[in-house]
Backbone as CSV, one residue per row, in Angstrom:
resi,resn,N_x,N_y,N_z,CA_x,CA_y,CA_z,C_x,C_y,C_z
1,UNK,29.176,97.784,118.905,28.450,96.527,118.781,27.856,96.444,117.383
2,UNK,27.642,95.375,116.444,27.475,95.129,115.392,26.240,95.241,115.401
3,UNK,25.061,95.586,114.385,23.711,95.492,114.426,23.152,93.998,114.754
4,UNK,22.395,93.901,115.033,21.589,92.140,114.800,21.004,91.893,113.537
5,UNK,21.470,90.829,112.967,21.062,89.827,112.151,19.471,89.444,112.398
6,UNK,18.726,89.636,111.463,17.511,88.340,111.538,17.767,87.742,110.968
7,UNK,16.989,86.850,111.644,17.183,85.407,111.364,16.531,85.012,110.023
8,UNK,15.751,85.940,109.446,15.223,85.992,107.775,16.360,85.637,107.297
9,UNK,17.592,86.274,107.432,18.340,85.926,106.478,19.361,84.820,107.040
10,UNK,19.209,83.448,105.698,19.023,82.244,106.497,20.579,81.702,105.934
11,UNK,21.611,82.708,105.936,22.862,82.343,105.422,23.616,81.282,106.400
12,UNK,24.828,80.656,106.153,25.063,80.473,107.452,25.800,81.074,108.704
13,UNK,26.810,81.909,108.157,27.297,83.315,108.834,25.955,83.999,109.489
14,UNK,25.145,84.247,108.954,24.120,85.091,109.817,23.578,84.180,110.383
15,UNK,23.210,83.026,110.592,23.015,82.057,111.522,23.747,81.865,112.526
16,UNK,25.208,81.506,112.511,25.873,81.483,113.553,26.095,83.006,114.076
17,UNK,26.209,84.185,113.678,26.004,85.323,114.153,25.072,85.319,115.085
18,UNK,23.742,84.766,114.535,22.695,85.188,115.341,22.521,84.225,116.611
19,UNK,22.944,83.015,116.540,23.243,82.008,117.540,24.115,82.206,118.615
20,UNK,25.227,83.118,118.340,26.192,83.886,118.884,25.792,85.012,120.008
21,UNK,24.438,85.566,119.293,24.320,86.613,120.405,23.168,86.350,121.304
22,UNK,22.434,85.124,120.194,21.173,84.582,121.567,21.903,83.713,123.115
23,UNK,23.213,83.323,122.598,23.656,82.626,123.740,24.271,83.477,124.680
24,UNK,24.893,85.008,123.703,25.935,86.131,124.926,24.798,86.900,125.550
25,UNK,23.432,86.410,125.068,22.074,87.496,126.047,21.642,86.462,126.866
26,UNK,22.016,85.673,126.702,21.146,84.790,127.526,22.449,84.882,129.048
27,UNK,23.414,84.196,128.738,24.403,84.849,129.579,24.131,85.913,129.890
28,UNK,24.492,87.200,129.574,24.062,88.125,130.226,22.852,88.315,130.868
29,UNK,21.889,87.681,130.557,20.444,88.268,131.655,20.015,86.930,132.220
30,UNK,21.197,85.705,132.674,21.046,84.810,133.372,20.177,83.560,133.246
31,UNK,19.504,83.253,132.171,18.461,82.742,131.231,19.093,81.240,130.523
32,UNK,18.133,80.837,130.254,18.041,79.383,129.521,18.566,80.034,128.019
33,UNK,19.610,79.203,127.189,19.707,79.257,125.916,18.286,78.678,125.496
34,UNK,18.051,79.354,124.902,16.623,78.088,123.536,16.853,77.206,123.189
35,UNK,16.542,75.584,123.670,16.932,74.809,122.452,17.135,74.724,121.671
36,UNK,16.185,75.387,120.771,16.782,74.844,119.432,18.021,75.550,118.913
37,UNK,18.587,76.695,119.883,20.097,77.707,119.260,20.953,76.961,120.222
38,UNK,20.255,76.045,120.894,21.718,75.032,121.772,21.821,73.784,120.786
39,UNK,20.771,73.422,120.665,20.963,72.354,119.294,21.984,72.333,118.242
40,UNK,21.525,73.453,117.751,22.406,74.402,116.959,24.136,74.075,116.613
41,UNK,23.819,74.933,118.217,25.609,75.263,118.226,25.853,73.547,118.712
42,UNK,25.708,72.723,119.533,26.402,71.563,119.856,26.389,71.120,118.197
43,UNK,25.498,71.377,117.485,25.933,70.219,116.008,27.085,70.781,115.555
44,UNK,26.938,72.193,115.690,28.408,72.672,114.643,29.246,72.263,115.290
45,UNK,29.398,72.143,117.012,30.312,72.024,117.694,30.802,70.387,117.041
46,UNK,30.146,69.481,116.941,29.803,67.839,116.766,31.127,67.970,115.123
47,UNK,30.150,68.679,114.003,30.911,68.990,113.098,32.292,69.299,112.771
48,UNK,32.602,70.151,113.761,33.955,70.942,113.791,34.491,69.823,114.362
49,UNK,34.882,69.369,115.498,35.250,68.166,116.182,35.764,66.962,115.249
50,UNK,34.637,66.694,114.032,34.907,65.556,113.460,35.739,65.619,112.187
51,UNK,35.772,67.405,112.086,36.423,67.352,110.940,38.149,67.795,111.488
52,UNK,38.056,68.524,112.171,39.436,68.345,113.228,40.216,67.146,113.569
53,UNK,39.499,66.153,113.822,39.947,64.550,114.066,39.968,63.952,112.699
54,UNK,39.525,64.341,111.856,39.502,63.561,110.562,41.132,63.737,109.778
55,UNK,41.037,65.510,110.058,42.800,66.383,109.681,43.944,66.042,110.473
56,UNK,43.492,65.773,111.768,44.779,65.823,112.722,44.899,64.593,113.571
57,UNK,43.881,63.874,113.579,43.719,62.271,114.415,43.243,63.242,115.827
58,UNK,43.941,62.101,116.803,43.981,62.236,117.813,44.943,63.676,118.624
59,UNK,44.418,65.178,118.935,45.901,65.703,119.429,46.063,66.152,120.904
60,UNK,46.635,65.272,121.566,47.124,65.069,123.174,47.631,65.993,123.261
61,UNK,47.184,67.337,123.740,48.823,67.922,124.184,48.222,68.572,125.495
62,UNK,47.426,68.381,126.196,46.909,68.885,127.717,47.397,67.949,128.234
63,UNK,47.254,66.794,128.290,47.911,65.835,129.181,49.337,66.014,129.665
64,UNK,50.000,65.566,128.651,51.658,66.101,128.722,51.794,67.447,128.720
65,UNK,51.715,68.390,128.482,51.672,69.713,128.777,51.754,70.058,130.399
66,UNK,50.496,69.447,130.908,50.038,69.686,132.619,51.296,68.464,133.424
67,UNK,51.954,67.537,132.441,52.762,66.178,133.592,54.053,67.449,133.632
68,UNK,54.361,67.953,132.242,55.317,68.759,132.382,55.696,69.956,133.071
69,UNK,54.785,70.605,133.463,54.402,72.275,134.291,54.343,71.405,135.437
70,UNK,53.960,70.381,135.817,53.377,70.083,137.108,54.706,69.330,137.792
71,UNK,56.011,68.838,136.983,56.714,68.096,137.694,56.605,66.806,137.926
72,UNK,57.619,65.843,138.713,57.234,64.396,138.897,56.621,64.435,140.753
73,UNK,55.736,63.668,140.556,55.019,63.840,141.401,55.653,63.378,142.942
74,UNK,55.651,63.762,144.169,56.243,63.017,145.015,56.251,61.827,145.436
């Protein structure tokens, strides 16, 4: 297991590091994430999302993927 990051150091790698393991403890000992490290991660999540759609548009491929594995329906 990697040491822990404080949060002193206010890079953004050690930020999401440290956001990383407040959410895998909280999971593990059954607990509320902290707001403000759920905040957090949904913005990067918000971020990543928009810059993904900005590169690639729209990309469907669960839909057709699941009509195809699944067959025509009876």
């Amino acid at each position: 297991m990697m040491p822990r990051k404080s949060l002193t150091d206010s890079s953004p790698a050690a930020l999401v590091q440290a956001d990383e393991e407040a959410v895998m403890q909280a999971f593990l000992t059954g607990t509320a994430v902290d707001p403000q490290v759920a905040h957090r991660v949904q913005e990067r999540s918000r971020l990543i999302r928009e810059e993904v759609f900005r590169k690639h548009g729209l990309v469907d491929i669960a839909v057709p993927a699941i009509r195809e594995l699944r067959g025509p329906l009876p």
